[in-house]
N, C-alpha and C positions, 0 to 999 in steps of 0.2 A: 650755194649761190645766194649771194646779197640783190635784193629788190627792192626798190623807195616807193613806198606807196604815192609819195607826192611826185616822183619822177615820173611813173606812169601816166600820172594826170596829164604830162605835155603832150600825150601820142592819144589820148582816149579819154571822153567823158566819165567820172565814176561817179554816182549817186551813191553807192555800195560805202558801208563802214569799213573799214581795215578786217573784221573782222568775218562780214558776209563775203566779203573779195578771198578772201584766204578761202572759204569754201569754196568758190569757186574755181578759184586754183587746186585744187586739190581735187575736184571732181575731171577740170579739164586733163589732168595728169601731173600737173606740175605740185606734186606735195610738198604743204607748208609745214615743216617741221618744224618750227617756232616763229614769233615773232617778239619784235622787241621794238621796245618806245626810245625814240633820240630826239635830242634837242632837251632844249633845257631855257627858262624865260629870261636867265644872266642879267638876273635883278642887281643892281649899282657895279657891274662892270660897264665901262667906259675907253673910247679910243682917247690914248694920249701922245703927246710928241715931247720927247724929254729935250731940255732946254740946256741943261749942265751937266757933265758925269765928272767927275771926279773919283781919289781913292781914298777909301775909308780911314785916317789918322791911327787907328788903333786897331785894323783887320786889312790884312792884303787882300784877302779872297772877298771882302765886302765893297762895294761903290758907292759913293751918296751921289744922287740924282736931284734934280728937278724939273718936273714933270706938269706942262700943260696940259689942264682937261675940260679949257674951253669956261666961258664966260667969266675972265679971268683970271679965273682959280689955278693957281700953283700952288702944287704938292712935294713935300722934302720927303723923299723915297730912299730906304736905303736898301742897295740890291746884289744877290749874292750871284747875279746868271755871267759866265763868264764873258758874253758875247754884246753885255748893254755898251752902247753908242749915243752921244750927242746926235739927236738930228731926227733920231730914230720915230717910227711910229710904234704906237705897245698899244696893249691892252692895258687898265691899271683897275684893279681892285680898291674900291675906295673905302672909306670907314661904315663899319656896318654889315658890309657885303659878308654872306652867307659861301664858305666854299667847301666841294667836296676832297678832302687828300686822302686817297685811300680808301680806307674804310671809316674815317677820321672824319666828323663835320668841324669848320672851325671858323670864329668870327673874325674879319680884320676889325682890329684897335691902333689906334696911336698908341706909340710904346718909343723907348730909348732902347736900341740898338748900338752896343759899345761907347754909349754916349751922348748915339746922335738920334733927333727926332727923327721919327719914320712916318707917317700920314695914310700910307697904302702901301700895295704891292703891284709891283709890275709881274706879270701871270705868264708863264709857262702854257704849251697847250693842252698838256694832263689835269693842271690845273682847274683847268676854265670845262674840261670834258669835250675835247674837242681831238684827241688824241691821246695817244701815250708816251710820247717823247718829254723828256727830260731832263735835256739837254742845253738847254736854255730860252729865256725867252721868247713869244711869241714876234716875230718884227711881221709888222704890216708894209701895208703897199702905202707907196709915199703918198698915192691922192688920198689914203685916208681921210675923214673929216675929223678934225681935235672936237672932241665933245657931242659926238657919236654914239649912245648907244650902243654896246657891243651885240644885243641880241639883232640889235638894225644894219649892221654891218654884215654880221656874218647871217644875213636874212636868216636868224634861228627860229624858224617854223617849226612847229611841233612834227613830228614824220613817223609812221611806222615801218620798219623791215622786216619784209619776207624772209625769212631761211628756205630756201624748196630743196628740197633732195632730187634734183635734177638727175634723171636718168641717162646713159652715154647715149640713147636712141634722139634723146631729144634737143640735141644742142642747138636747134634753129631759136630756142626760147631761151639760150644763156644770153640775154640782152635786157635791158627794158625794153626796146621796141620789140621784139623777139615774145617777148612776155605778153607784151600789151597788144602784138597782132592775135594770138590764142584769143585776148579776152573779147577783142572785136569780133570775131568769127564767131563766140558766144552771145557774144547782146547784142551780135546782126540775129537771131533769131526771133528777137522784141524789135526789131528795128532801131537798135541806139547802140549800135556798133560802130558810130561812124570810126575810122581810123585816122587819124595826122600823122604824117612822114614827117621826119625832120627837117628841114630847111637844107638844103644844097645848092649852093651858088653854081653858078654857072662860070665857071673859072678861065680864067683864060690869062695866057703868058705876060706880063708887064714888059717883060724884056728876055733877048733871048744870051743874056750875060754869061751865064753859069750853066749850061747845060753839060747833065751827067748821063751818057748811054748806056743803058745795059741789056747786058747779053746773058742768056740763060742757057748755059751747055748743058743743064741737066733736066730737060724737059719732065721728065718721070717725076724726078722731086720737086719741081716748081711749076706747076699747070700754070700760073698768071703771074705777072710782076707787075705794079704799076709804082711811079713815083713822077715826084717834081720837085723842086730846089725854089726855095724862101728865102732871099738875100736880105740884110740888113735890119734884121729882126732885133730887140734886147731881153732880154733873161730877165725875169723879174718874177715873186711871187704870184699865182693864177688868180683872179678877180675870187672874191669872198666867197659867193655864190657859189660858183665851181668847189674849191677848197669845199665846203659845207658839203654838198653833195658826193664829194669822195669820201669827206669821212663818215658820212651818215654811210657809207657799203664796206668800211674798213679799211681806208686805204688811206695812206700819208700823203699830203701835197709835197710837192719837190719844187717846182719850177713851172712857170705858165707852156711850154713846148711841152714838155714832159705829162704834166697834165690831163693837157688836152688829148695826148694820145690814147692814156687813159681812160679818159672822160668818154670820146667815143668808142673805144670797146667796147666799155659797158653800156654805153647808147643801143647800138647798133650790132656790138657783136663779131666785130673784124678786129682782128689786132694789128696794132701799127707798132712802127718805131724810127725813132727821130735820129739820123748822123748828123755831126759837125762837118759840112760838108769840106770844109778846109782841110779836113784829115785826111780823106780818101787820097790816096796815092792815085796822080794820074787823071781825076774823078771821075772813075768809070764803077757803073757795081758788074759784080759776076756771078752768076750762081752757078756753084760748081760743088765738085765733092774733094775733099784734100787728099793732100796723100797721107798714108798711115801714118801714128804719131809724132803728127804735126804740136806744136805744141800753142795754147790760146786763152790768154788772158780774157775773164767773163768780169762783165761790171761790178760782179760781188768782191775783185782783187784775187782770184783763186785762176792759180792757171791751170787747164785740164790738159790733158793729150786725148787728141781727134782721135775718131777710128775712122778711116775711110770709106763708113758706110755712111758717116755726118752730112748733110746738105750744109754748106754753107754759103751767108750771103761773103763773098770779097770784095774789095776795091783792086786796082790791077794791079797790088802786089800780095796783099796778105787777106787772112778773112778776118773780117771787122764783125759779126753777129753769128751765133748758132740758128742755122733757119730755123723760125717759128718757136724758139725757146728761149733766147737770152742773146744778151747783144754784150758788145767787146769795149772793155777799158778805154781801147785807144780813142776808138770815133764818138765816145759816147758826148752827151750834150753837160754845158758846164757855164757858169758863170760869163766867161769869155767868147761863147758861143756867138757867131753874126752870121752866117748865113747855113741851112739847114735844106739836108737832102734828107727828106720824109718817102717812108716804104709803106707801100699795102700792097699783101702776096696772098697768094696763096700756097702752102706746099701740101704735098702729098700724106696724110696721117699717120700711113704708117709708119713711114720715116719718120717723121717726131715722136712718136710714139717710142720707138726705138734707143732715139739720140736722147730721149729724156728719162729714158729708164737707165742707159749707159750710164748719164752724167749725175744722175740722180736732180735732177735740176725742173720743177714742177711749179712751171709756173699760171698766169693768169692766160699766156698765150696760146700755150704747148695745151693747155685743159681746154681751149675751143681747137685751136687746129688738131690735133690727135683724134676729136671725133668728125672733123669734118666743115670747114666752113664756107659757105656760099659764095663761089667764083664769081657771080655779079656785083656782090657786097664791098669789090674789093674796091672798085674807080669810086662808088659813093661816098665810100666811107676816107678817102685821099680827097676825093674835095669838100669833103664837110669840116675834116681838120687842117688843110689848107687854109679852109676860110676863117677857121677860128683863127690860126695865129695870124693871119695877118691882122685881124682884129684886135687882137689881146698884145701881140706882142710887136706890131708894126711889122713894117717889111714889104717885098714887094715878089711877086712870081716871074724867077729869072730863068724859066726853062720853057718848054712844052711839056704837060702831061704826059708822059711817057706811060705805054700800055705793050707790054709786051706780054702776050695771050697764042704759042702757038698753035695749040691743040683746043680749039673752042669747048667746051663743056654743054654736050646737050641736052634738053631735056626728056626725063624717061615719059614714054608713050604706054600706056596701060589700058588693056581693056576691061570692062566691070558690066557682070550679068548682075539685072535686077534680081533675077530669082537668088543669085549667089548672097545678093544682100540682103533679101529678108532671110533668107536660114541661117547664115552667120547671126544678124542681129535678134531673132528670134520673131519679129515683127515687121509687119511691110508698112513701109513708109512711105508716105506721099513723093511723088518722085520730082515734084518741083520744089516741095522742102531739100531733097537729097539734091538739089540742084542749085540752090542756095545754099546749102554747105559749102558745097565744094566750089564753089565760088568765092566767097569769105575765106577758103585755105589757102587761095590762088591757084585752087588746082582746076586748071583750065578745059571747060567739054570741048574737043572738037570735031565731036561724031556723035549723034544718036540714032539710036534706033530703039523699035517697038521692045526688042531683046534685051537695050544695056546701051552704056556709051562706052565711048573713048575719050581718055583723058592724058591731060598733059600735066606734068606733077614740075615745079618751079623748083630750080636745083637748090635751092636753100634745105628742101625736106631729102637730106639723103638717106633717111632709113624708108622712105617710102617709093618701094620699085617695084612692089604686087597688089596684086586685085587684094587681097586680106587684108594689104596696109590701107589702101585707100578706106574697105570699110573700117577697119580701125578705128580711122581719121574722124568717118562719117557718124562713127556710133561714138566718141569722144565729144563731139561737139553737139550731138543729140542729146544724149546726157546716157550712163550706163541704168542711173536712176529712173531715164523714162520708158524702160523696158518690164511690163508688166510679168509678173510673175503667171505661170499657167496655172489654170485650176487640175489639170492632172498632167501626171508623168509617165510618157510612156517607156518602157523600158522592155528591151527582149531577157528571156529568160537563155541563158548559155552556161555549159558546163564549165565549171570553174578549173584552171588546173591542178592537177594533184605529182606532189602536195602541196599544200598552201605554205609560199615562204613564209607572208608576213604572218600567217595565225604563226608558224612554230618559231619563228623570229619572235616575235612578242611572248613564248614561252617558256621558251629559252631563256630571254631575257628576265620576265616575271622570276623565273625557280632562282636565280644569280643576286636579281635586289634582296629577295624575302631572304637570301641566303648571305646576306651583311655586303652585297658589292653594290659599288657605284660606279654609272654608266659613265664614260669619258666620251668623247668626240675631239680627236685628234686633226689638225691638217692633214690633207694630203698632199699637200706640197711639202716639201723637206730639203735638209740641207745635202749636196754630195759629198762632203766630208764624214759624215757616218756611214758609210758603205765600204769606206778603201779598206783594201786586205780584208773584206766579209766575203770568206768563197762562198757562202751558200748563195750572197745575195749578190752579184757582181756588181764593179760598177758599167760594165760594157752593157748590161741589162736597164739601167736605168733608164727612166722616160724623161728628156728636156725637155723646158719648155723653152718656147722659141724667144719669148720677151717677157724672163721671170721680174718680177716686182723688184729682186734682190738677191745675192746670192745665197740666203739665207733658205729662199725657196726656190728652188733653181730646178729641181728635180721633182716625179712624183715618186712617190713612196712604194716599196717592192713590200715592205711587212707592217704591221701595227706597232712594235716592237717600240721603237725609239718615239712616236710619239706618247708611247705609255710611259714610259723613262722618264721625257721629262714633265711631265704630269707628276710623277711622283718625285724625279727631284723636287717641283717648285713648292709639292704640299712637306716633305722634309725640312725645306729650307725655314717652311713658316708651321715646323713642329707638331707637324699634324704625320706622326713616323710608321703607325699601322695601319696599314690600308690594302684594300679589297678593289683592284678598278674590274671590269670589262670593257669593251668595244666591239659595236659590230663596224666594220666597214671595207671599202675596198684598196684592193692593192694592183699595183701596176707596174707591168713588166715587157722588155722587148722580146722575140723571140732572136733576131738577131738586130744589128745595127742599123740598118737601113730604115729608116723613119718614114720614106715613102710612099712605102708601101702597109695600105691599113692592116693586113692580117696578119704583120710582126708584135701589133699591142695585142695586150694581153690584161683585161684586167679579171679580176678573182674577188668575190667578197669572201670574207672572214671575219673568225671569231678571235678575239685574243684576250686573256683571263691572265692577270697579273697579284700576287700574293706578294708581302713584304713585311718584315716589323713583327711584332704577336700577334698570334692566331689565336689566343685568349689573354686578357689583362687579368693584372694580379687582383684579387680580390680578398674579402677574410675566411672565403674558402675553398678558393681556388691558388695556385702560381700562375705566375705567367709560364703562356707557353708558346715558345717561337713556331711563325710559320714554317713550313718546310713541305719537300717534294711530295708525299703521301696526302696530306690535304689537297692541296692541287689535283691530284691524280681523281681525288674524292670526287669533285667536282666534275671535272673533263667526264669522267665516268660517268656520271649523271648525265651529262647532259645526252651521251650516247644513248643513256635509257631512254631519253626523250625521246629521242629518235626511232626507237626501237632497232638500238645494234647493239648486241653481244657482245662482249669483250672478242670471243671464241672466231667471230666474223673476219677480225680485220689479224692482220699479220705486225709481230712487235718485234721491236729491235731497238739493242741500244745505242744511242747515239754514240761514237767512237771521240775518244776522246781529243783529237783535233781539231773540233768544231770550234769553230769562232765563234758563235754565239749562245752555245751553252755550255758548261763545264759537265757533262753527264745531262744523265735522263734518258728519253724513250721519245720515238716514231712509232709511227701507225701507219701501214701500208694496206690498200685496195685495191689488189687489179694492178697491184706496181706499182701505186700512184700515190703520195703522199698524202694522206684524211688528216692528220693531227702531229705537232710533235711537241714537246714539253720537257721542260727541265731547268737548271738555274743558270739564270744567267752568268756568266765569265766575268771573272777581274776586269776584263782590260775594258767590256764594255761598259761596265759602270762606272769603271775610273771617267770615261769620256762625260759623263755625267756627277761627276764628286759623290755620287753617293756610295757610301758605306759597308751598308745592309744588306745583305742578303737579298735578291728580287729573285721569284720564279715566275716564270711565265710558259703559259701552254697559247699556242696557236692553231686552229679547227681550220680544214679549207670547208667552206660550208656548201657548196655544189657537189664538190665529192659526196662529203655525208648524205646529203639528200638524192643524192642517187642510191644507195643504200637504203634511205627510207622504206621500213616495208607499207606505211599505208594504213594497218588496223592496229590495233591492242586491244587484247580479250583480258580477262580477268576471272581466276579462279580462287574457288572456296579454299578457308584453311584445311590444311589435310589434316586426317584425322589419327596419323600414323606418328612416331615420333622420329625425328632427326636421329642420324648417329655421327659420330665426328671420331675419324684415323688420324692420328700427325706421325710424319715419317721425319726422320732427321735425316737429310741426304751431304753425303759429302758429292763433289762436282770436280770436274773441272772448271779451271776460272774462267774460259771462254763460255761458255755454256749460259741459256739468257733464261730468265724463266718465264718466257713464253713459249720457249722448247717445252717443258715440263708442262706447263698448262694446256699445250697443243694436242701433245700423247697422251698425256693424265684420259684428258675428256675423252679420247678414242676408245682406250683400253678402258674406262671406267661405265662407256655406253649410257643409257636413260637412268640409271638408280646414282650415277654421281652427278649433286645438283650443282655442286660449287667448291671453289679449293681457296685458299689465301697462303699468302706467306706471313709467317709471321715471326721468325727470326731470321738473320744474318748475320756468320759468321766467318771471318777471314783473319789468319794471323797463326799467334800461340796456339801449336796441340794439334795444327791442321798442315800438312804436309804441303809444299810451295808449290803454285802454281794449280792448290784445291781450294776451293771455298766451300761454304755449307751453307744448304738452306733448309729451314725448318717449315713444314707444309703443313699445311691440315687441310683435309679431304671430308666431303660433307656428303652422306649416303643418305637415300629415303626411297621407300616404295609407296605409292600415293596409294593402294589396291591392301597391303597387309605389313605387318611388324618385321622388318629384315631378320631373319636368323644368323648366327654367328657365324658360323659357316656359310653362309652367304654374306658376308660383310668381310671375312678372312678372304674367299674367291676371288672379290674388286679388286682387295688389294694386291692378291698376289699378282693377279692380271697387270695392275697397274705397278707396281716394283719389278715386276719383268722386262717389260717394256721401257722403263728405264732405264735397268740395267742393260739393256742389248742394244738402245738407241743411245743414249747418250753416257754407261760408264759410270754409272751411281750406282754408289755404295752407300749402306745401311751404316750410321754413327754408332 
């Protein structure tokens, strides 16, 4: 949100530099994210009136001019803007003048132009910095003065703007006056708050000519309507002044009706908007809702199709505006325009909110009504711009003020204990300063007592409807700064729970950096197009959101998976092809469909660990070596040790090869319940992402694991005994996993066998169909004495027993 430091000045005294005021804004809430200097001193730019246009002898696209700029002086201009006119008023650039194009400084000279002498430039208003259009020259308002001063014209005062990162709590302050009542409520605590309101005529009907009624069939979406009808008005560019002040906050002039509606927006903070009243069929308005795709031309020239949750304003046959977001081609205001039926509404937020996420359509309206705007705002803010255009653009008031308000809007009633306010603020304050605050916010006492008051909160503050907001309110304008620090802190001593996520969260994560990964942070909003045909992950499981931004995030996220995806397409695309990510975060799931009911969400943190590219680069003494599934596993593994779980604890199995989202790999099961699964990701999901390469990825549910957490780790000396190491070469059956083998091994092998691996795989040539072979090796030790051979023959016979009788293995 754009702020004129000299705009403010109309509403409040400031002694404060630009640059003290910005602190203050910023302590009040309203953060100033930057500021910028406009204006500019438009040394030898001049108003001029061109006297002759003609076309260039030897260029179609050039004009030769000339151009009065007062005390005689005619200038031979030649001019390339397609729109210069005999008669016209311009700006003209005379010899000498300094101008910025671009990034380009450059001096005007007299020079020959195809020929012909040129004297000056007639100025565009990119030119002059007064805009960015560049589309033709600047045309002034005919009362111009010839030989004018352009910085005197366009009252070019030097000005600073606010940037504030306006929060959606605080939309009572998207205004200047909105801005400048905060700053009064601050420097009423020095006494030099006074506040000035802006001027509001006291209006009243000239004639009752033109009168347009309107009817509100949809109370819910339109709490207030008000308008009235401006007959005989003309269309002309908006007096300098104004123009100046719209572009000093970014905004093009158009037209003086047009304007001006803008003009008070940003005044005051109501949005308006101006019909040809001549258009309206009938001239009746209606607010109503259409029927499903209707179809509706928006002033941009795009015609949308309605959905019939749209409020729209109608005339009595079609809808002429999107309520509170954009208004319609047909009624809109134009050159030809003579008499004008002017709107100030108010509609319900979240219906805009809704109609402007459908249309995608975000504008300066939809961003105050969506959070909220003040139902009394709406009659002041109609006669403030009534009275400008009758001002600026002639005309006369051919209706009654029309106020149609069925459901009056009241104000919230709150009550606030003293004691509540000094423990929130940390300090007790005077309670007639707390009584001067809330005065200065207009939040009105109308009960005290020895305990607290009651207060009455002014509908403009609609985030403020609890006793915490009121202090909020109170300790904002007190300052957070004048809240002394204590000289101790007390604090209870309370058993921490066990275990500690975030210690093993942060250890987890530490062992994964020192271990070559980088942390991601993925959305959790996502698209529903990555879930169709994922059985693991349905799309009936998905979480909507009720008013996603775009389809793009529509849903929340059931896995880490596909935001790690494209994290690594985008580092791919920009050649960066070996990579190490993690993420910790959460995922979210329904248990069934019904969204009503809160205990169908399901959300889960996790872990997900993503490998791709090589897992070592070639070096002069190394090769390269591609990542693959056993590195992965390396890890996952580890991190279990963090935990302190056994391989031996959880239950393995291999992923069957139908899975959608990985082609092979392993599960890890607890109690039934899914703890981890891992393996490479599938063709067809990485096709959805163009990449390439090989991606593995392991997913941890980390609630699970930590319920397995055992809590201590002890640590023992080296033994002093030596290791023995058996490798059996087993042929199988191909169904047969080897977490069979490692489940029985460790039975049959009891406390002397410490540890087993595999370390070959074989399937094909020499091995008889529907067998495979694994190659094991088994790790003996007694921590007490030297194993004898004959007890190291016993384990294993033990353990090739039980093989053989459980699962069917045979010795290679």
């Amino acid at each position: 949100m754009k702020i004129s430091y000299n705009w403010l000045k109309d509403f409040i005294n400031i002694d404060q530099s630009p640059e003290e005021l910005g602190k203050v804004l910023t302590n009040l809430g309203l953060e100033v994210e930057g500021m910028v200097e406009y204006g500019n001193t438009m040394d030898g730019l001049v108003v001029g009136k061109v006297i002759t246009c003609g076309k260039h002898p030897d260029a179609d696209r050039l004009s030769v001019t000339t151009v009065d700029i007062g005390n005689g002086v005619i200038l031979n201009v030649v001019c390339g803007a397609p729109n210069v006119k005999a008669g016209q008023k311009v700006i003209i650039a005379t010899e000498g003048t300094e101008l910025m194009l671009g990034d380009k400084k450059i001096k005007i000279k007299k020079s020959k132009l195809r020929g012909v002498d040129s004297e000056g430039m007639i100025c565009a208003e990119d030119e002059i910095g007064l805009g960015t259009s560049h589309e033709g020259i600047m045309v002034l308002d005919e009362n111009a003065t010839v030989g004018m001063p352009a910085s005197e014209y366009f009252n070019m005062t030097r000005d600073t703007i606010f940037e504030i990162g306006l929060t959606p709590n605080r939309i009572d302050a998207a205004s200047h006056f909105g801005t400048a009542r905060d700053l009064a409520a601050f420097f009423n605590l020095s006494g030099k708050g006074e506040l000035k309101r802006p001027f509001v005529a006291d209006l009243k009907p000239d004639d009752h000519n033109m009168p347009v009624p309107i009817e509100i069939q949809d109370p819910a979406g339109c709490p207030r309507f008000t308008g009235v009808v401006i007959t005989g008005i003309h269309i002309a560019p908006s007096p300098a002044w104004m123009q100046n002040r719209l572009r000093s906050i970014g905004l093009s002039p158009i037209n003086n009706v047009v304007d001006i509606t803008n003009y008070v927006l940003h005044e005051l903070g109501q949005p308006l908007h101006a019909y040809d009243a001549d258009k309206l069929h009938d001239r009746k308005i209606i607010v109503r809702r259409p029927p499903e795709g209707t179809k509706f031309t928006t002033l941009d020239g795009i015609e949308r199709v309605l959905s019939g949750e749209d409020v729209m304003v109608c005339d009595g046959r079609d809808p002429v505006c999107i309520a509170g977001v954009f208004g319609g081609l047909t009624s809109g205001i134009t050159e030809s325009t003579k008499n004008v039926f002017l709107e100030s509404a108010c509609f319900d937020p979240v219906s805009v909110r809704k109609t402007s996420r459908r249309h995608g359509l975000n504008t300066d309206a939809s961003f105050r009504f969506e959070r909220g705007v003040d139902p009394e705002n709406t009659l002041v803010a109609l006669k403030r711009a009534a009275s400008m255009i009758k001002e600026m653009a002639g005309g006369i008031i051919s209706s009654d003020i029309m106020d149609v308000y069925p459901r009056v809007v009241k104000p919230v009633q709150i009550n606030v204990l003293y004691s509540h306010i000094d423990r929130l603020i940390g300090k007790s304050i005077d309670r007639k300063l707390i009584h001067s605050i809330l005065k200065s916010l207009d939040i009105i006492i109308i009960k005290k007592t020895d305990e607290g008051i009651t207060v009455q909160v002014a509908p403009y503050r609609v985030d403020v409807t609890r006793e915490a907001d009121v202090i909020e309110e109170l300790l904002r304008i007190y300052g957070y700064n004048n809240v002394e620090f204590p000289d101790k802190i007390h604090m209870s001593v309370s058993p921490s729970a066990k275990p500690d996520n975030e210690k093993l969260v942060n250890e987890v994560s530490s062992y994964l950096t020192h271990s070559g990964f980088t942390e991601i942070m993925s959305n959790s909003l996502t698209k529903k197009d990555y879930y169709k045909n994922i059985r693991q992950y349905p799309e009936k499981r998905l979480v909507p959101l009720l008013n996603p931004l775009s389809a793009d995030l529509g849903v929340m996220r059931q896995t880490l998976l596909f935001g790690g995806l494209e994290a690594i397409a985008r580092n791919i695309n920009h050649k960066n092809e070996n990579l190490r990510f993690y993420e910790f975060g959460r995922i979210y799931s329904l248990l069934n469909q019904d969204v009503t009911k809160f205990e169908n969400f399901v959300e889960e943190p996790v872990f997900g660990l993503f490998l791709t590219g090589n897992f070592e680069r070639q070096t002069w003494t190394t090769n390269e070596r591609p990542a693959d599934f056993f590195q992965l596993k390396a890890f996952y593994l580890n991190i279990l040790k963090i935990l302190g779980i056994g391989p031996g604890k959880l239950g393995t199995f291999d992923i069957p090869s139908g899975n959608s989202i990985f082609k092979g790999g392993l599960e890890y099961r607890w109690n039934d319940k899914r703890v981890l699964c891992a393996g490479p990701v599938s063709k067809d999901i990485l096709d959805t992402f163009k990449i390439e390469q090989e991606v593995f990825f392991a997913e941890l549910w980390w609630e699970e694991l930590l319920a397995m957490y055992s809590g201590s780790r002890s640590f023992k000396e080296l033994p002093k005994y030596p290791e023995v190491r058996r490798d059996l070469a087993l042929l199988l059956d191909s169904n047969v996993s080897y977490s069979q083998i490692e489940k029985l091994a460790s039975q049959a092998g009891g406390k002397l066998l410490k540890g087993m691996e595999i370390f070959d795989f074989f399937k094909g040539k020499n091995i008889p169909e529907n067998k495979k072979s694994y190659a094991v090796s088994f790790f003996l030790q007694d921590l007490e004495k030297t194993l004898t051979d004959s007890e190291i023959d016993q384990i294993m016979n033990n353990i090739l027993k039980v093989l053989k009788d459980k699962l069917g293995a045979e010795i290679r």
